[in-house]
C-alpha positions in Angstrom: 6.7 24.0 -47.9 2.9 23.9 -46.6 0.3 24.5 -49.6 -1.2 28.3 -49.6 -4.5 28.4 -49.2 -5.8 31.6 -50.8 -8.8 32.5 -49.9 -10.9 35.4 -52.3 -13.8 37.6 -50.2 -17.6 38.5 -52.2 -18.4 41.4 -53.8 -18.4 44.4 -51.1 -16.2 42.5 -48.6 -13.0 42.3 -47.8 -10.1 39.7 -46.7 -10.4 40.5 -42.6 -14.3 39.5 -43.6 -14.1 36.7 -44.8 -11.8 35.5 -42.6 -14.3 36.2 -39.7 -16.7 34.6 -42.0 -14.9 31.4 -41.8 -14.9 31.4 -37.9 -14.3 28.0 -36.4 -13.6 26.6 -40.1 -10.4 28.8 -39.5 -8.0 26.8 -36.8 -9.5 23.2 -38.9 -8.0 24.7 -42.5 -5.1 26.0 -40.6 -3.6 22.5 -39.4 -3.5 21.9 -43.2 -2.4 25.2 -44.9 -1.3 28.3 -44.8 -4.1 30.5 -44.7 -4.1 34.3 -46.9 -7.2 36.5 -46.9 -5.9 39.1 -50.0 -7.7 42.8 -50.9 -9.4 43.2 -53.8 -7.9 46.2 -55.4 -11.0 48.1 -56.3 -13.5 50.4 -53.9 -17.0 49.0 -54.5 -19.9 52.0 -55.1 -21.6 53.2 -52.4 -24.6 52.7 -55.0 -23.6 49.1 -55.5 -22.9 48.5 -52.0 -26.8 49.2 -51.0 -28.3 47.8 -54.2 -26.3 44.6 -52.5 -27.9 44.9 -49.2 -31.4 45.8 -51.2 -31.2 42.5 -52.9 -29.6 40.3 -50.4 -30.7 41.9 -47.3 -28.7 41.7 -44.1 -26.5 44.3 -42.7 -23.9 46.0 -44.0 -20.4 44.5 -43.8 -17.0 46.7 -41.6 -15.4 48.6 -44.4 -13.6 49.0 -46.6 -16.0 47.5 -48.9 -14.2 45.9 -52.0 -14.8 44.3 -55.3 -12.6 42.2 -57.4 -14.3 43.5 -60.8 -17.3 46.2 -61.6 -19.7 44.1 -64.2 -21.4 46.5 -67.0 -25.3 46.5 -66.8 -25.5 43.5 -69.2 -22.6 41.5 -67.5 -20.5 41.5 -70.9 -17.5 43.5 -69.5 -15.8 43.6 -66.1 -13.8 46.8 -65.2 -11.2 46.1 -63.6 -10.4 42.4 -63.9 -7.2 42.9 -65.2 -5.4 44.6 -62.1 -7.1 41.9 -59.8 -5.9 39.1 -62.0 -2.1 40.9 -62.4 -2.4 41.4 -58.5 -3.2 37.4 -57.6 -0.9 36.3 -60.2 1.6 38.0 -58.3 0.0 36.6 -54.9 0.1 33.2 -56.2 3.4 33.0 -57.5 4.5 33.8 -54.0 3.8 30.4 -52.6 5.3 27.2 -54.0 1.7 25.5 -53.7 -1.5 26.8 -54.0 -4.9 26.5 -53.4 -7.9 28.3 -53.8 -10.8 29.6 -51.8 -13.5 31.6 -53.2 -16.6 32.9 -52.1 -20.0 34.4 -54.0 -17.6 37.0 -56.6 -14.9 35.3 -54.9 -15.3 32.1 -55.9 -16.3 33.1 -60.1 -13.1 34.5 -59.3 -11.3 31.8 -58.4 -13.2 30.1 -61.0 -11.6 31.8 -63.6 -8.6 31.8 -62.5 -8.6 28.3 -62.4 -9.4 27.9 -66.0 -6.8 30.1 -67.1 -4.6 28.0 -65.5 -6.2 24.8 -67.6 -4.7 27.2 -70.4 -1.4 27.7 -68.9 -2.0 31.3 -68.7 -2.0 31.7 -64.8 0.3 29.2 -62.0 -0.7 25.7 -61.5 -3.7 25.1 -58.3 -3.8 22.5 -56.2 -7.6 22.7 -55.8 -10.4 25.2 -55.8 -13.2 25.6 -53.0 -16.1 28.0 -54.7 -18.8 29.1 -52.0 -22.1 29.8 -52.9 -20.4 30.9 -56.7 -21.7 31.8 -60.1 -20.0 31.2 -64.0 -18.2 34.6 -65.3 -20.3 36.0 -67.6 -17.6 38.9 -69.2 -17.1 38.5 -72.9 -13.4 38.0 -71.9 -13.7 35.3 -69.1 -17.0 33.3 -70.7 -15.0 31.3 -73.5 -12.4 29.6 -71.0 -15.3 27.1 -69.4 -16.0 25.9 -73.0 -14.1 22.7 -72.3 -14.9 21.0 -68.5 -12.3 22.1 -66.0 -9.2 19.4 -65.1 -8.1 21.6 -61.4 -10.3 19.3 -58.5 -13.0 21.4 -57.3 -15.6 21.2 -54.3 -18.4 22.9 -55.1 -20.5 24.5 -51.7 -23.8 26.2 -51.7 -27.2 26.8 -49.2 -30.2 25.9 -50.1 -31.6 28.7 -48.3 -29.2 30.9 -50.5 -31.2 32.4 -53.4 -28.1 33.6 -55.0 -26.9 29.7 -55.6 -29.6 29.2 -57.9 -26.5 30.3 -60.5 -23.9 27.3 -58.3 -24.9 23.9 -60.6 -24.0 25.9 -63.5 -20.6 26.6 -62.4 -20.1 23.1 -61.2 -21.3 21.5 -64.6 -18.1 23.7 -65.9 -15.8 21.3 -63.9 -14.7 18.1 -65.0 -16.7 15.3 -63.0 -14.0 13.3 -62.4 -12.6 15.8 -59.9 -16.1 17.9 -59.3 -17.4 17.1 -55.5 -20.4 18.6 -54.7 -21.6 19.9 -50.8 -24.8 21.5 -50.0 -26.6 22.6 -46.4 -29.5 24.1 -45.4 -28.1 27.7 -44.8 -28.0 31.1 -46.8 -25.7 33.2 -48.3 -22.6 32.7 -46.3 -19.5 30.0 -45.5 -20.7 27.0 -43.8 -18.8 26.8 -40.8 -19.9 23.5 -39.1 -22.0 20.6 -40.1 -21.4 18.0 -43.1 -20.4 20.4 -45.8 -18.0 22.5 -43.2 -16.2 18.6 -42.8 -16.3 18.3 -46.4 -14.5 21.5 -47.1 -11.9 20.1 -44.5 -11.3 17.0 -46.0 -11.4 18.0 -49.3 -8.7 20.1 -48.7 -7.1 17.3 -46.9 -7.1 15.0 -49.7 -5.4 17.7 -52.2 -2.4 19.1 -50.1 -0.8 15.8 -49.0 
């Protein structure tokens, strides 16, 4: 059985997004895994969606526009983490090797997924790819990067992006014997060609055979 490579969308997004997103990153991953491009279960805020575009700027992404968790004002809670988490425990536990993708909430997602599997609370990952990603801030996820994470992880981010200003933080989470680290000179989005588009590629490579 090929390795799964699941692969979580940003905050407003959606999988058939971020699957454009990847563009010709897409055929490269797909001679190695098995590519899956899940839902968040939650309708973002049509107040969120343009305080999103207000801050980041750009146009607005093709509906339906999704979030994997709602943060309170001060970041401390996350409404509706626990139906995304039950719903890519169950995703996971489909496949009989996984990997993750993550990108912006995506990849804090994928984040903290991986540390509850350090825990043994959540199926065993091959590797984790975190895009342009950011450290959980919830009172409930927070605790579980205490301790460096063991699960191999490549960490991506644009220099141009001023979102990845939050991206060392999450790295320094991750053990640095299995940490990699790719940047490139582009904003917020999946690099799709260049160095750190062949170093998502071959770290990938290097984990699923």
């Amino acid at each position: 059985m090929r390795t799964a490579l699941v692969s979580l969308h940003g905050f407003t997004l959606n999988g058939a997004v971020l699957r454009k997103l990847l563009g010709p990153l897409e055929p490269r991953l797909s001679e190695l895994v098995d590519l899956h491009f899940p839902d968040a279960p939650h309708t973002a805020s049509e107040a969120s969606v343009a305080a999103l575009l207000r801050r980041m700027g750009g146009t607005r992404s093709a509906p339906p526009q999704l979030q994997w968790w709602n943060a309170s004002a001060d970041g401390r809670a996350y409404q509706g983490w626990e139906t995304s988490l039950e719903q890519l425990r169950a995703e996971v536990r489909r496949h009989s090797s996984v990997a993750l993708l993550g990108f912006s909430q995506g990849a804090a997602v994928a984040a903290a997924l991986a540390a509850l599997a350090c825990r043994g609370a959540f199926p065993e990952l091959r590797c984790v790819v975190l895009v342009a990603g950011f450290v959980p801030r919830s009172e409930e996820l927070l605790p579980l990067f205490d301790a460096p994470l063991e699960v191999p992880s490549l960490h991506v981010w644009g220099e141009a992006d001023a979102f990845a200003k939050h991206a060392p933080l999450l790295e320094s989470k991750f053990s640095p014997l299995t940490r990699q680290v790719a940047t490139w000179p582009g904003a917020h989005r999946v690099p799709t060609r260049g160095v750190a588009a062949d170093a998502i590629v071959e770290f990938i490579r290097s984990h699923v055979h």
